[in-house]
C-alpha positions in Angstrom: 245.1 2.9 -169.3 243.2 -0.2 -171.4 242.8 -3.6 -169.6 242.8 -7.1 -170.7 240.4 -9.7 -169.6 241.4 -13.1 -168.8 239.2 -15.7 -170.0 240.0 -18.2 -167.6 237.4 -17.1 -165.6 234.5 -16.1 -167.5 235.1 -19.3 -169.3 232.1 -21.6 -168.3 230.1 -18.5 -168.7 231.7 -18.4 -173.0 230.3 -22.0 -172.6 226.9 -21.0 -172.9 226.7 -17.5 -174.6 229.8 -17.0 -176.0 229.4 -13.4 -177.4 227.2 -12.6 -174.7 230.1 -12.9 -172.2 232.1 -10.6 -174.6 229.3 -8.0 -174.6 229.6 -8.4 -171.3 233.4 -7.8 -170.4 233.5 -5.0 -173.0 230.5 -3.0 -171.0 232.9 -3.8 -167.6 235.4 -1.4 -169.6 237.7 -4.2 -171.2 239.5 -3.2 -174.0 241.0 -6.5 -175.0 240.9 -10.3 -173.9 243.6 -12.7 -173.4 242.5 -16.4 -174.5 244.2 -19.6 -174.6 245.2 -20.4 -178.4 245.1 -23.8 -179.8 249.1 -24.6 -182.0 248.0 -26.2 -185.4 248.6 -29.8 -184.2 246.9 -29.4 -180.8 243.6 -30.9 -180.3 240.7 -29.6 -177.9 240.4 -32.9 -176.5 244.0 -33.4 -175.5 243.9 -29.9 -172.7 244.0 -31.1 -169.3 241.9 -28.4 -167.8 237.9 -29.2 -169.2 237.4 -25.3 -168.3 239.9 -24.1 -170.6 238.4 -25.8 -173.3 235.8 -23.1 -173.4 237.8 -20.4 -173.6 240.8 -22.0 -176.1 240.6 -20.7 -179.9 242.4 -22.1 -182.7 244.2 -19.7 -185.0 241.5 -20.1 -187.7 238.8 -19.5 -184.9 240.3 -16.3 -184.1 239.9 -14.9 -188.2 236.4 -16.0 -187.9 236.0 -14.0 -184.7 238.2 -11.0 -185.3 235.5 -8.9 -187.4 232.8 -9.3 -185.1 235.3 -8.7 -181.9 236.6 -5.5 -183.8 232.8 -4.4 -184.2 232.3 -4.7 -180.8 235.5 -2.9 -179.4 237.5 -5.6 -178.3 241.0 -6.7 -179.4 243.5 -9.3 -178.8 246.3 -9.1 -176.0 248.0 -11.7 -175.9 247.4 -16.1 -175.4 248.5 -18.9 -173.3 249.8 -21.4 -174.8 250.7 -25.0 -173.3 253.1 -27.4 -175.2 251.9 -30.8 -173.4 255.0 -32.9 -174.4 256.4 -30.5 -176.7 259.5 -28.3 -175.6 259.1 -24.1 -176.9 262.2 -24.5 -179.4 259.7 -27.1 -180.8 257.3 -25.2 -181.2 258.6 -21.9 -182.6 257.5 -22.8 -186.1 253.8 -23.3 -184.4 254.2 -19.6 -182.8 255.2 -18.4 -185.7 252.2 -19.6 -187.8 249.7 -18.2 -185.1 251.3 -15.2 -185.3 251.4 -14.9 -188.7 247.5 -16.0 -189.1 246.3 -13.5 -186.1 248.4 -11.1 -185.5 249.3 -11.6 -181.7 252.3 -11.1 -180.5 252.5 -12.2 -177.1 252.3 -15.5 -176.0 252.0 -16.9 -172.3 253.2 -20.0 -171.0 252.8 -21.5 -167.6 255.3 -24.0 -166.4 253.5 -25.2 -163.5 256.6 -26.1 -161.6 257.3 -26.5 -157.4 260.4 -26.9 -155.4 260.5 -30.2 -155.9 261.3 -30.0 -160.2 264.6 -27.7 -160.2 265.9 -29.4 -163.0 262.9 -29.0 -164.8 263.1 -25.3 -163.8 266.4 -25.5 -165.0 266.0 -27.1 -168.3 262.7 -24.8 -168.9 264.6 -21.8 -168.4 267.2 -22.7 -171.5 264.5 -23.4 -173.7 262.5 -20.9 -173.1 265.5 -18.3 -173.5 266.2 -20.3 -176.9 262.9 -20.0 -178.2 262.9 -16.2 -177.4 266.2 -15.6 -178.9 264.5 -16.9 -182.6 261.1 -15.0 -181.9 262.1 -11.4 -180.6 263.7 -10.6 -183.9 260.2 -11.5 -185.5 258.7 -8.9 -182.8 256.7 -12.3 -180.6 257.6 -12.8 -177.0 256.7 -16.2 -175.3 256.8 -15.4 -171.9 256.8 -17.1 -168.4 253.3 -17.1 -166.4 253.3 -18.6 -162.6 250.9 -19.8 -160.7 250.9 -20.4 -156.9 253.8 -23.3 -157.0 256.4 -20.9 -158.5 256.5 -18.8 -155.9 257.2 -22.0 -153.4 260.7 -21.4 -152.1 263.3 -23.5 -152.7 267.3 -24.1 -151.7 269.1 -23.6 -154.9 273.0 -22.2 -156.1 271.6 -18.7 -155.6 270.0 -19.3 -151.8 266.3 -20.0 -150.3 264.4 -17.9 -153.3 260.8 -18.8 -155.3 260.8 -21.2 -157.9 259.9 -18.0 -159.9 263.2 -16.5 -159.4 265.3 -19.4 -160.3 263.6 -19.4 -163.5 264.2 -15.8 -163.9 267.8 -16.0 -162.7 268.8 -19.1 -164.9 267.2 -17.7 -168.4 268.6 -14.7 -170.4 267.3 -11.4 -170.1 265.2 -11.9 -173.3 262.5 -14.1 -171.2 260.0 -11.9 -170.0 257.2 -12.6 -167.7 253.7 -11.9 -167.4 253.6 -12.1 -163.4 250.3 -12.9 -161.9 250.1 -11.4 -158.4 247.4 -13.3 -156.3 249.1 -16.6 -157.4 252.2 -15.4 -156.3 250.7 -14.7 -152.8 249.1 -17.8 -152.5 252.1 -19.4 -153.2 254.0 -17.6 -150.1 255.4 -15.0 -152.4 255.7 -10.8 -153.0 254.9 -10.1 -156.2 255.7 -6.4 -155.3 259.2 -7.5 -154.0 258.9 -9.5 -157.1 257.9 -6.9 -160.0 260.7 -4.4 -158.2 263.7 -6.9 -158.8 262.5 -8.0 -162.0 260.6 -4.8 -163.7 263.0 -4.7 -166.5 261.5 -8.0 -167.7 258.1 -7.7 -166.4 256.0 -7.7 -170.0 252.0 -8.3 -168.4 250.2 -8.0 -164.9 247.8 -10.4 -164.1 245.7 -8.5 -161.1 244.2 -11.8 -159.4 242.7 -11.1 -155.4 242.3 -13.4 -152.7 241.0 -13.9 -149.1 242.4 -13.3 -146.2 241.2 -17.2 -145.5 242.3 -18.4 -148.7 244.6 -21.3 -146.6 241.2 -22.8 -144.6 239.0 -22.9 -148.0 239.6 -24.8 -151.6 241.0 -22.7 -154.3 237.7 -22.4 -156.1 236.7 -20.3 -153.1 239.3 -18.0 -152.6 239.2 -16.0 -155.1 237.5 -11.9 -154.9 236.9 -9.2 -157.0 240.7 -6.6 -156.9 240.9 -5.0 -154.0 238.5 -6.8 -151.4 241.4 -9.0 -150.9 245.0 -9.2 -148.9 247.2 -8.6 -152.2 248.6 -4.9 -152.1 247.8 -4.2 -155.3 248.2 -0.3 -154.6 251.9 -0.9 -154.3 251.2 -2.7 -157.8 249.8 0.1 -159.6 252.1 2.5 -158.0 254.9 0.2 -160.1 253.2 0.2 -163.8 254.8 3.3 -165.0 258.4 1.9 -164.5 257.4 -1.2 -166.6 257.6 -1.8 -170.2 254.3 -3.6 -170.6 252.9 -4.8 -174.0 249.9 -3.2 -174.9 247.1 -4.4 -172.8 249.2 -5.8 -170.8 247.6 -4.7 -167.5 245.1 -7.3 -167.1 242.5 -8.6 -164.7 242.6 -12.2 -164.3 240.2 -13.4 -161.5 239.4 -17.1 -161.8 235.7 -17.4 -159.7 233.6 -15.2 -158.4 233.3 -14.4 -154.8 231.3 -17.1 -152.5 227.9 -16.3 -153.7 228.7 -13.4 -156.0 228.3 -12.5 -159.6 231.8 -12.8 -161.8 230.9 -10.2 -164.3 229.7 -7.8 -161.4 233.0 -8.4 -159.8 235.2 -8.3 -162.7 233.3 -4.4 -163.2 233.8 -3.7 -160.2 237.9 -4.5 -160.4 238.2 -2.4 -163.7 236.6 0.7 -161.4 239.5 -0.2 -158.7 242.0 0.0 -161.1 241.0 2.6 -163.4 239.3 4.7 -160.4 235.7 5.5 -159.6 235.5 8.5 -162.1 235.2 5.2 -164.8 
């Protein structure tokens, strides 16, 4: 088994040694990253989140880097991808011309939707499932990423279910999703009930850990290296062989470091839980 990195996380550390933090996640036992990809008319200034901006690579960025990454034994996943006012079926042409200039194949977008947007869920679900009914035939999936507020329950046509699911149940089988599981704990949510019901359409695994007191602290500080937390991520591994996962696409995605810890020491210390001590 190969693992992906998330960049979310080691992001502020790209912000001041860029390769250096790539040496870095390839000595862990990485085999590939999975950045945040700029479409051609996006700007750097116009992302919401400031920490994404160190870890968000245009396509032209990602030829410059490819040689050097290749050298040093790391590929490309997969990338998130965030349309700000755009819809996906407007930016297929922009997928496609990443795609085309990079060579990935997977894209990741997060909705960022609670109980309280069903219509949005709705709406997102039928565009998503459009867009992904143009870009399978051309081998790229753009698939469906949560975070903690999709796996908030709502009342909906189909019963009290997550956000998540009423995404899942109103798009066609064609929309995949790369399901993060320590968001979808915070949120309330299984992700091993989750991944069961939906493993035909599970493409990624985001292994994200958190503390048992994640509800009494702020987000920044709930976060731990895989397995020192409350998400039974043995039940996860136990379901990767039933899944059809791109390559890669078991991934560690752990946003900050432990209260008072070392990120890169904990991200090494997840790819050994995964992968097994023998590492």
């Amino acid at each position: 088994m190969q693992l992906s990195c998330g960049l979310y996380g080691p992001a502020l550390l790209m912000k001041d040694d860029l390769w250096g933090t790539l040496e870095n996640i390839k000595r862990c036992g990485f085999s590939a990253v999975e950045p945040f990809v700029l479409l051609d008319w996006q700007k750097v200034e116009e992302i919401p989140s400031r920490r994404v901006k160190f870890c968000i690579w245009s396509a032209d960025t990602i030829l410059e880097m490819k040689p050097r990454m290749k050298k040093l034994g790391l590929e490309i996943s997969s990338a998130h991808v965030g349309f700000l006012e755009k819809t996906a079926v407007e930016c297929i042409d922009d997928l496609m011309s990443v795609s085309k200039k990079t060579g990935i194949k997977h894209f990741i977008f997060s909705p960022m939707l609670d109980e309280l947007k069903l219509d949005k869920a709705a709406a997102l679900a039928l565009d998503i499932t459009e867009a992904n009914l143009k870009l399978n035939p051309l081998g790229i999936t753009l698939s469906i990423h949560n975070h903690d507020m999709e796996f908030h329950s709502a009342d909906t046509e189909y019963g009290r279910i997550s956000v998540m699911e009423y995404i899942m149940k109103k798009s066609g089988p064609c929309v995949t999703a790369e399901i993060d599981t320590g968001w979808a704990v915070y949120g309330g949510g299984d992700p091993v009930k989750f991944i069961r019901e939906y493993k035909d359409r599970i493409i990624a695994v985001h292994f994200k850990d958190i503390n048992s007191n994640y509800s009494e602290v702020q987000k920044e500080e709930a976060f731990c290296s895989i397995g020192d937390g409350i998400v039974d991520h043995v039940s996860v591994m136990e379901l990767l062989s039933e899944l059809d996962l791109f390559p890669y696409g078991v991934m560690i995605d752990q946003d900050n470091a432990s209260k008072g810890g070392d990120l890169i020491s904990e991200l090494k210390k997840g790819v050994n839980y995964i992968l097994g001590d023998a590492y």
